[in-house]
C-alpha positions, 0 to 999 in steps of 0.5 A: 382163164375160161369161164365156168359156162366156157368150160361146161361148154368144152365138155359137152361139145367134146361129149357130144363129138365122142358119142357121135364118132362112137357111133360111126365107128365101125361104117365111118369110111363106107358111110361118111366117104363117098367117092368125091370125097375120097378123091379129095381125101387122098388129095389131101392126104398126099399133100400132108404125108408129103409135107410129113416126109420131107420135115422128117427128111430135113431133120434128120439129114440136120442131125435134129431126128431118128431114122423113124421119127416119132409121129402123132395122129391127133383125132386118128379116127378110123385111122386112114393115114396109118399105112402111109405114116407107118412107112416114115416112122413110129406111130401113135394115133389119139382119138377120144372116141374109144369106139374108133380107137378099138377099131384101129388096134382090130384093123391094124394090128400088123403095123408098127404103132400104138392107138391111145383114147385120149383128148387133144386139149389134154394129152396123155404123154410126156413133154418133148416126145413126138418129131412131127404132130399130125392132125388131119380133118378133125382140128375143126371139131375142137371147141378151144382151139388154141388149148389144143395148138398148145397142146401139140406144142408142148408135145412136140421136140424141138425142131419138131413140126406140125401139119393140120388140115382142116376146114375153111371158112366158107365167107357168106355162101350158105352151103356149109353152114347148112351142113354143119347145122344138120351135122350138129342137129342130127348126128352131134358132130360141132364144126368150127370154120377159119380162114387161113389168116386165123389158123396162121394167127393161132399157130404164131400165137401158140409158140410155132414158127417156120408158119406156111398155109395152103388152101385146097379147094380150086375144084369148081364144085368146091367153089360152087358149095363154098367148100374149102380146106386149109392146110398149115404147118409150124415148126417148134424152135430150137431151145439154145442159150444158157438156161432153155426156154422150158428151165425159164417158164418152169421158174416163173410156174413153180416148177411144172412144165409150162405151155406157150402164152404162160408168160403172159397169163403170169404178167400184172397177176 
């Protein structure tokens, strides 16, 4: 259970992510994108809409997915990964900056899909809806990280999968940390750095299995500025047997629909 401070904490820190991409939202991709930077974004966005691909491929080739798979963009933001997503199934992007939200249903419009004003450690949709949950370069932002990872999970089918980029922890070079204090001080952004280990950790944690990390950021200015980015995916288990695994957590919490880790918050309580 988070604390009363903890909580308090969360909200300002989402607030204070909201605000800040409100601003932004409509020169997000001209201001914050300069043309290195887009050179790695598209890098990174090859890698991912890859991965996204290839799952949704293996699933359906298993019998597991539809032929456009449902696919979540969680922290959408100016929405850059539509035109390529789009071509691989239904899309739905969830910001919880409403600004950007509007600008992607403006920008957007002529492509198959929805955009939602919503927040990742508490999503408006059902469980089991999405084949594949994508959050690409805003999972550092999170203030409760694994809230968010249960999140995705719960949101998820079985079988279904996750890809995240984020952030990489930048060990002792101070560079980062410099830009993420003047990010924090002057534009309201709060950045979270963790190594491949930690993510991999929190993915485990969190109910996924079928767990791979990557860390991009060979680039020898990358090296130089301790810049680094990982890139980790997980899979949700398939539910056999007699009872599923959601019709034994929904009997031990009174009937609700339960996240991975309830089990254990049920124990010696």
């Amino acid at each position: 259970m988070r604390t009363i401070k903890a909580e308090e904490r969360s909200r300002e820190i989402k607030e204070s992510t909201r605000r800040a991409y409100n601003r932004v939202a409509g020169d997000y991709d001209r201001w914050y994108w300069s043309k290195r930077a887009q050179r790695l974004r598209s890098r990174l966005t090859d890698i991912v809409v890859g991965r996204v691909a290839k799952e949704l491929y293996t699933r359906r080739q298993r019998g597991r997915g539809e032929v456009r798979g449902e696919i979540l963009d969680v922290g959408c933001g100016s929405g850059h990964l539509v035109p390529k997503l789009s071509t691989l199934g239904r899309y739905t992007g969830l910001d919880i900056a409403e600004n950007m939200v509007s600008y992607c249903r403006s920008r957007y419009g002529d492509y198959e899909g929805k955009f939602v004003v919503g927040d990742a450690e508490d999503m408006p949709f059902g469980e089991g809806e999405f084949d594949c949950v994508i959050c690409f370069w805003t999972f550092h932002h999170f203030p409760d990280p694994e809230v968010a990872l249960r999140e995705m999970w719960r949101v998820l089918k079985p079988g279904g999968f996750t890809v995240i980029a984020t952030f990489g922890s930048c060990g002792v070079n101070p560079f980062p940390r410099i830009g993420d204090w003047i990010s924090s001080k002057y534009w309201g952004f709060q950045t979270r750095r963790y190594s491949k280990a930690e993510m991999l950790e929190m993915l485990q944690k969190c109910g996924f299995r079928r767990i791979e990390g990557k860390i991009i950021g060979e680039e020898r200015l990358l090296r130089l500025l301790g810049i680094n980015f990982i890139i980790v995916s997980g899979t949700k288990g398939l539910q056999r047997g007699g009872r599923n695994r959601r019709e034994r957590m929904e009997g031990s919490t009174g009937g609700r629909s339960a996240r991975p880790g309830d089990e254990k918050k049920g124990k010696g309580g």
